[in-house]
C-alpha positions in Angstrom: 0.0 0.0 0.0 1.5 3.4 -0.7 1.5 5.9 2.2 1.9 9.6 3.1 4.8 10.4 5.4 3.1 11.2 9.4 4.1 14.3 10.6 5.9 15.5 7.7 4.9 17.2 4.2 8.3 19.0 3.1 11.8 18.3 3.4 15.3 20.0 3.3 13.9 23.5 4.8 10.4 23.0 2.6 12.5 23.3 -0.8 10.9 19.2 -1.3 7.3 18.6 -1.2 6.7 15.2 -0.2 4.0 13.0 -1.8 3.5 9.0 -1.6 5.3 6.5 -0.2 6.7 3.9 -2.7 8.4 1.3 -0.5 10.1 0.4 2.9 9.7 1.7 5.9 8.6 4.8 7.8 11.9 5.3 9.3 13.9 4.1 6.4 12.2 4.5 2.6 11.3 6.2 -0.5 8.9 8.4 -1.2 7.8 10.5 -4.4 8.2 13.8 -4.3 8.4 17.3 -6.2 10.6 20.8 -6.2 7.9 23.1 -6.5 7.9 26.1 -8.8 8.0 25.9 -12.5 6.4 22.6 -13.5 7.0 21.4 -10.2 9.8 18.9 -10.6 9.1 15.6 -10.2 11.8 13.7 -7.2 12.9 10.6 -5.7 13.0 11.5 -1.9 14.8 8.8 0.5 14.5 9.4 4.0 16.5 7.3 6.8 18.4 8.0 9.6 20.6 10.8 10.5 23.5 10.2 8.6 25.1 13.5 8.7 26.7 15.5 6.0 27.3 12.3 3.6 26.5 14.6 0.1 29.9 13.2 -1.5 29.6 9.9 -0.5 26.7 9.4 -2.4 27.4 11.1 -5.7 27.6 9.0 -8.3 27.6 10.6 -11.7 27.0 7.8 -14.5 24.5 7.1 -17.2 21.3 5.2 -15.9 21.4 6.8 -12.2 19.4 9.4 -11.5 21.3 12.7 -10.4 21.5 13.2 -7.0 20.0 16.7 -6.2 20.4 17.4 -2.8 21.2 15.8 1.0 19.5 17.7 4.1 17.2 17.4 6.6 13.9 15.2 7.4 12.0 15.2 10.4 12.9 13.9 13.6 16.6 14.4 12.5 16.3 11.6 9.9 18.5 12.6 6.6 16.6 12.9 3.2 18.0 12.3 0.0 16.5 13.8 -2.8 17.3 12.3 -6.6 16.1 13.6 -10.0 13.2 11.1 -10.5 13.7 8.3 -13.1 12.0 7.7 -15.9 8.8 5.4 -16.2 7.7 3.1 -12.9 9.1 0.5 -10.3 10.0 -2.1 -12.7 7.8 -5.4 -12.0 9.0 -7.9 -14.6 7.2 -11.5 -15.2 9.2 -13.9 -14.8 10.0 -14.7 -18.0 11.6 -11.2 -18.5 13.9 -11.6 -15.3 16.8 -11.9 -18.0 16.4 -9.8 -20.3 15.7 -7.0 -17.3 18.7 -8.0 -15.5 21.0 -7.9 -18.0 20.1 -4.2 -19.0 20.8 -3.7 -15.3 24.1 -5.6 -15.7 24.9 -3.1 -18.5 24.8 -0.2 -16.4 26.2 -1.8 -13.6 29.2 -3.1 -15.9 30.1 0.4 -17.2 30.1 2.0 -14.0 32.8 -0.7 -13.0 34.7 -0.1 -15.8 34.8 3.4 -14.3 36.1 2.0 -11.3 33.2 2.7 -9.0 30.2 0.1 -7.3 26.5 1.0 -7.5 26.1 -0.1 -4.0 22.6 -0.3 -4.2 21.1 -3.2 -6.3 17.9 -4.8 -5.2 14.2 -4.7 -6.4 13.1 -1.5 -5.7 15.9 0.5 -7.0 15.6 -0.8 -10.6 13.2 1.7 -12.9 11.7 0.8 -16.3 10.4 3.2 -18.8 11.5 4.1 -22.3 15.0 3.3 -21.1 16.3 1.5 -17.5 17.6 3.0 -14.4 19.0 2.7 -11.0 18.0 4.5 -8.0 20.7 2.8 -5.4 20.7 5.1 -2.4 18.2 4.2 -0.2 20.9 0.9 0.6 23.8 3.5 1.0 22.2 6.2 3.1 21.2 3.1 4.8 24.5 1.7 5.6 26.0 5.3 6.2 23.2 6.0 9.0 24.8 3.2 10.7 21.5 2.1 11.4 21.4 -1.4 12.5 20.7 -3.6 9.6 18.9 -5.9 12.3 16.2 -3.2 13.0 12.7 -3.8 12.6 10.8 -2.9 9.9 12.4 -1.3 6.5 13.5 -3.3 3.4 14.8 -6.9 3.2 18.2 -7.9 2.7 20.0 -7.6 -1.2 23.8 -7.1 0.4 26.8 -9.5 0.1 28.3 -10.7 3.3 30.8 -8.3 3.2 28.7 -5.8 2.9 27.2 -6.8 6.1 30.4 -6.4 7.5 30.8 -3.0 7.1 33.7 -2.4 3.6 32.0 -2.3 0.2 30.2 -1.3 -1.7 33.1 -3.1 -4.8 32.2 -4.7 -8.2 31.7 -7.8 -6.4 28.8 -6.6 -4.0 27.1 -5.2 -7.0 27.1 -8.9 -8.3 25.9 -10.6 -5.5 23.0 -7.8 -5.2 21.7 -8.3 -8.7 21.9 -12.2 -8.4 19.4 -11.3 -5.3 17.5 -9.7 -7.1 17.2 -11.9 -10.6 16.1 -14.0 -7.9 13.2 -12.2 -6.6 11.9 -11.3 -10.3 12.1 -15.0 -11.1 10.5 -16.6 -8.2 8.7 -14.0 -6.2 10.7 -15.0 -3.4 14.2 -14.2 -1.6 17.0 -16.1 -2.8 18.1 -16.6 0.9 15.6 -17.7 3.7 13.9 -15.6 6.6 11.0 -13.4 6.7 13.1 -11.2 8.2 15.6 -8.6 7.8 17.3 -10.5 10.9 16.6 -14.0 9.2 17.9 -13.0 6.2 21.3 -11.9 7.3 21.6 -14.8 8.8 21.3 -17.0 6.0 23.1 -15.0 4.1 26.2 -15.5 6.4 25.6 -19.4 6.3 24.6 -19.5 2.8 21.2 -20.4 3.1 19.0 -20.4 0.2 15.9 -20.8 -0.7 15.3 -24.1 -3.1 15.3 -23.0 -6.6 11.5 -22.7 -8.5 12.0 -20.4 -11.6 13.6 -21.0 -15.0 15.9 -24.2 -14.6 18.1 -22.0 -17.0 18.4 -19.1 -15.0 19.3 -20.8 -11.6 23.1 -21.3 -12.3 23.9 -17.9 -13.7 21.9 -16.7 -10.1 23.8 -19.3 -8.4 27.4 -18.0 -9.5 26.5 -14.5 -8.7 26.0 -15.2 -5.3 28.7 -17.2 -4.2 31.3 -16.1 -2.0 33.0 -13.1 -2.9 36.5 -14.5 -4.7 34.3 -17.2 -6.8 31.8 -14.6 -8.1 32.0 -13.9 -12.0 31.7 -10.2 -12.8 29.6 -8.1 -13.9 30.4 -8.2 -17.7 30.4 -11.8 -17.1 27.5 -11.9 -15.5 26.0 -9.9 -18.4 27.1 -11.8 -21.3 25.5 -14.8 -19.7 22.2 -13.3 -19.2 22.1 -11.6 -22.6 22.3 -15.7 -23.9 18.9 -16.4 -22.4 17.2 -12.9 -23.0 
């Protein structure tokens, strides 16, 4: 169910007018938004935690992510991050398109490795589908950077390597391991790891836990690889060039 955010109707000293809740959590999620004044702007607004003055850390200036417009303020001290808003909806694929989406993902994700950089921010949500494909990925990193713990209640499951869990990242290798997460989810409906759970999930992402396989036999080693442990994942060209072969 979308929501409206209690309490709240503006962020970032009112320049952000906030609108409906798209996903997660009150305390940790992403709402639409708009800059008002001529042709009132449509935004992405993720709110979480205060997580101070982290403006740098998440600039990330690469085709197919959204420009990040501004860090400031919520209420309650929580820290909004406010995007340009990307093009088209929440991408739901069937899942018979996993693939084919995942590997337009993998595109992105490839170049901005070959940049030397990590998305850090992979998972269901964050993946838009209009006329062309983006990736929203800071809701995971303001997320991390809040320090909030990842055990909290409430808020979004779990799309992050191990290591990621440990506190480095976010590398080429994490960026893996969250899209075979998420292929996952658009191919089966379900986690790839078991747990209901943010709590559950971590933990069976530490013991390697997953969930039995029930989407396109095809698909379930290319997923498989990508979330191995870190040193025996493929990468994301790789991991591209195998999906393009079934798309």
């Amino acid at each position: 169910m979308v929501e409206r955010m209690s309490g709240s109707t503006s962020v970032i000293d009112g320049r952000f007018q906030l609108g409906e809740r798209l996903h997660g959590a009150e305390g940790l999620g992403v709402w639409e938004g708009t800059e008002p004044g001529e042709g009132d702007r449509p935004v992405l607004v993720s709110i979480g935690p205060h997580a101070g003055d982290v403006f740098d850390e998440l600039q990330l200036d690469v085709p197919g992510v959204p420009t990040l417009l501004a860090v400031g303020d919520a209420s309650d001290g929580r820290t909004a991050v406010v995007e340009e808003h990307p093009p088209g909806s929440i991408a739901a694929p069937a899942p018979e398109e996993a693939a084919a989406l995942a590997a337009e993902v993998a595109e992105i994700a490839a170049f901005v490795h070959h940049m030397g950089l990590a998305l850090g921010g992979i998972r269901p949500e964050s993946v838009w589908r209009g006329d062309e494909v983006s990736i929203s990925p800071r809701l995971t990193r303001l997320w991390e950077l809040s320090r909030q713990s990842l055990d909290a209640p409430g808020g979004p499951s779990v799309y992050i390597s191990l290591g990621r869990l440990r506190g480095t990242g976010p590398t080429p290798p994490d960026d893996v391991f969250a899209l075979g997460a998420t292929i996952a989810w658009w191919a089966t409906g379900q986690h790839a790891f078991q747990g209901e759970t943010r709590g559950e999930q971590i933990r069976a992402i530490h013991d390697r836990r997953r969930r039995p396989w029930t989407g396109d036999p095809a698909l379930e080693p290319i997923v498989a690889a990508a979330l191995r442990p870190r040193a025996d994942r493929p990468s994301m060209e790789q991991l591209e060039a195998a999906l393009n072969e079934l798309a």
